[in-house]
N, C-alpha and C positions, 0 to 999 in steps of 0.2 A: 504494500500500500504506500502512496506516498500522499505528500499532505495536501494537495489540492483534492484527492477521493475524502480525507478525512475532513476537510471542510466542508467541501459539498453534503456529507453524509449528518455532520454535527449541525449544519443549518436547515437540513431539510428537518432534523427532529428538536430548531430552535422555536419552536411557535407548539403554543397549548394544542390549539386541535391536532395536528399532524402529530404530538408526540401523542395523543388519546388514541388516534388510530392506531398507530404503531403498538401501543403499548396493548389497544385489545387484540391485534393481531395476533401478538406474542400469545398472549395468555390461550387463544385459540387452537396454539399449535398445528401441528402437522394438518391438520381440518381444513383448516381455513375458513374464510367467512366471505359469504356471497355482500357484494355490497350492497346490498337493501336490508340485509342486518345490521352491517356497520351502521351504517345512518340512523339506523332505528335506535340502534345500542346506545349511538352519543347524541340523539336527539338534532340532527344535523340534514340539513336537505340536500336531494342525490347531486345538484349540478356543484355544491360547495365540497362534498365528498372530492368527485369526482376529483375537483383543483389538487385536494390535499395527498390525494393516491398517486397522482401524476409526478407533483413535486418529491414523495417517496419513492417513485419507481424509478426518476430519473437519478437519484442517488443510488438506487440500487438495493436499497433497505426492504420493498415489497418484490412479488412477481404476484402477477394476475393467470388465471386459466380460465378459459371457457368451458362450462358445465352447460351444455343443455340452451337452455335461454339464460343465465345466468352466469356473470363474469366472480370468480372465487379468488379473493384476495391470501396473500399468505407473507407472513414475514420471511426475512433472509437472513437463516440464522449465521449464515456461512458468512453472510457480511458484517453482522451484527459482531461476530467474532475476530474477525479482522481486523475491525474497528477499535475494539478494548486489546487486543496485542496492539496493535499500533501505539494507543496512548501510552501504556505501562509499558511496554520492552525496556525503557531504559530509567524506568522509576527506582526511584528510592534510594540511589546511591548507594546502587549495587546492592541491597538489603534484601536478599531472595526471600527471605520470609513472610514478608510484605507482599512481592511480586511475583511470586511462584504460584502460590494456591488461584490467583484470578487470571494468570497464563493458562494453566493447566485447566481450569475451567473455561475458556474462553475457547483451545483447540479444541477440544472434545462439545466442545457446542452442548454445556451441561444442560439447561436446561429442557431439550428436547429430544437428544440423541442423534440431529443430522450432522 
């Protein structure tokens, strides 16, 4: 990763709605969620969705599928993980203790298993 991906990726989840999407994303795991839940979920109308998926997908944080008549949102946990090695690789001066255990959870994409 270099730092213009990690800019791009830290400002697409600097604004409240886009980090609520993201963050039900996550919680949705491998599932995903058709976007007329999302909107439902945050109380949020589909053309303002629609903004806040694009500006995450252009960073790379979401991927979308076509189900059927319905488009299924899903987070990127492989990015997601990228993203926190990038920050910490070179934390804490040198202090592995510190920067071991959220490395090591961060390659292994702990919370979902991809």
């Amino acid at each position: 990763m270099d730092i213009s991906n990690a800019v791009s990726q830290l400002s697409a989840l600097a604004q409240e709605s886009r980090l609520a999407v993201f963050r039900l994303l996550v919680r949705a795991g491998h599932e995903g969620l058709p976007a007329g839940e999302i909107a439902a979920a945050l109380g949020t109308v589909q053309n303002t969705l629609s903004a806040q998926l694009a500006v995450l997908a252009q960073a790379g944080l979401v991927r979308s599928e076509r189900r059927g008549r319905s488009i299924v949102y899903f987070a990127s946990y492989e990015t997601v993980s990228q993203l926190i090695i990038y920050l910490m690789e070179d934390c804490c001066q040198g202090r592995t203790e510190i920067r071991e255990p959220v490395l090591t959870a961060a390659s292994k994409s702990a919370c979902c298993g991809s």
